[in-house]
C-alpha positions as CSV (number, residue, x, y, z in Angstrom):
1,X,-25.9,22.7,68.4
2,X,-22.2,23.5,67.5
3,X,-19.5,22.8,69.4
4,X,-16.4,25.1,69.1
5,X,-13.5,22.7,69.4
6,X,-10.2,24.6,68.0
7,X,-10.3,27.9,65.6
8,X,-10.3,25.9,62.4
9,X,-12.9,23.4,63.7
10,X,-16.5,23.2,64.6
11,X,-18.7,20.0,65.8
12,X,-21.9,20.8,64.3
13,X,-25.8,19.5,63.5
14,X,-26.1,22.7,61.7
15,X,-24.6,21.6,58.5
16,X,-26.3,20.1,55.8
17,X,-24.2,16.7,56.1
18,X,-25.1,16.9,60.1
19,X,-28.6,15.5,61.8
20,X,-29.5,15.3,65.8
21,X,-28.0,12.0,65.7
22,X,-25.1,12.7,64.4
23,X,-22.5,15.7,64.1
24,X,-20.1,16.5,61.6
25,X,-17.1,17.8,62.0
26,X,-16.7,21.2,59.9
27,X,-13.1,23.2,58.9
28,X,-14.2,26.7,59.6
29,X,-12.1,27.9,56.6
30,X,-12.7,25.4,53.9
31,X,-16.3,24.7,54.4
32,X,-15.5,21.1,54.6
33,X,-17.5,18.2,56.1
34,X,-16.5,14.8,57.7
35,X,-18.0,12.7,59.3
36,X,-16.3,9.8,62.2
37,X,-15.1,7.6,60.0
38,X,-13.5,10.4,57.3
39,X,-9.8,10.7,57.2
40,X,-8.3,14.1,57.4
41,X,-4.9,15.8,58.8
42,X,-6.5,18.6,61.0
43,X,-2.9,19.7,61.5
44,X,0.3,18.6,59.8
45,X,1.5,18.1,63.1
46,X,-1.1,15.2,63.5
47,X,-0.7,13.1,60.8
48,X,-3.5,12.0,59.3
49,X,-6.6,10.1,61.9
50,X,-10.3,9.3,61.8
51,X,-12.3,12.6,62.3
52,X,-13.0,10.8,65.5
53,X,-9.5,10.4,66.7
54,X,-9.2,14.1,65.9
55,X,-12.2,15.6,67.9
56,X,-11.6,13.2,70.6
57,X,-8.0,15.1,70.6
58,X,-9.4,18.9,70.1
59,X,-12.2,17.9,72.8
60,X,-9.0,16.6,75.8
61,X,-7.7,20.4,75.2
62,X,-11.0,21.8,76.0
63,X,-13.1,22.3,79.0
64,X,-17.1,21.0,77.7
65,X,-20.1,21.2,79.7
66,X,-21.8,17.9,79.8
67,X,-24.4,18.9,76.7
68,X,-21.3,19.2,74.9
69,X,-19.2,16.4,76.1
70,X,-22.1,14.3,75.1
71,X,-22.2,16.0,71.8
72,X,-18.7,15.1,71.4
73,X,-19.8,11.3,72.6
74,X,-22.1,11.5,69.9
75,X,-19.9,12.0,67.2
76,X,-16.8,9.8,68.1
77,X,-18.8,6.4,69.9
């Protein structure tokens, strides 16, 4: 499943780093992988956060269906 959560970021099992259980968060441009517990600035704006804190952010702007709000619940729990 992915989950598109901004333009630069996708919440994924379809990554190598990714399994059912758990997503990863991916940076559409970079390639890059991180898991909750990573530490990343998705946007200068946001300082650096877990990747966690920041798709629990990118999901609140975004209208999910419940598959993907549990996704989401997945990844950040």
């Amino acid at each position: 499943m992915k989950v598109s959560l901004t333009p630069s970021f996708d919440l994924s099992d379809e990554h190598a780093a990714g399994s059912y259980e758990t997503p990863v968060l991916v940076n559409r441009h970079t390639g890059e992988e991180y898991g909750p517990a990573d530490i990343l600035t998705a946007y200068p704006s946001w300082g650096p956060m877990t990747a966690a804190n920041a798709v629990l952010r990118m999901a609140h702007a975004k209208e999910l269906t419940g598959d993907e709000r549990e996704f989401v619940d997945r990844f950040t729990a």
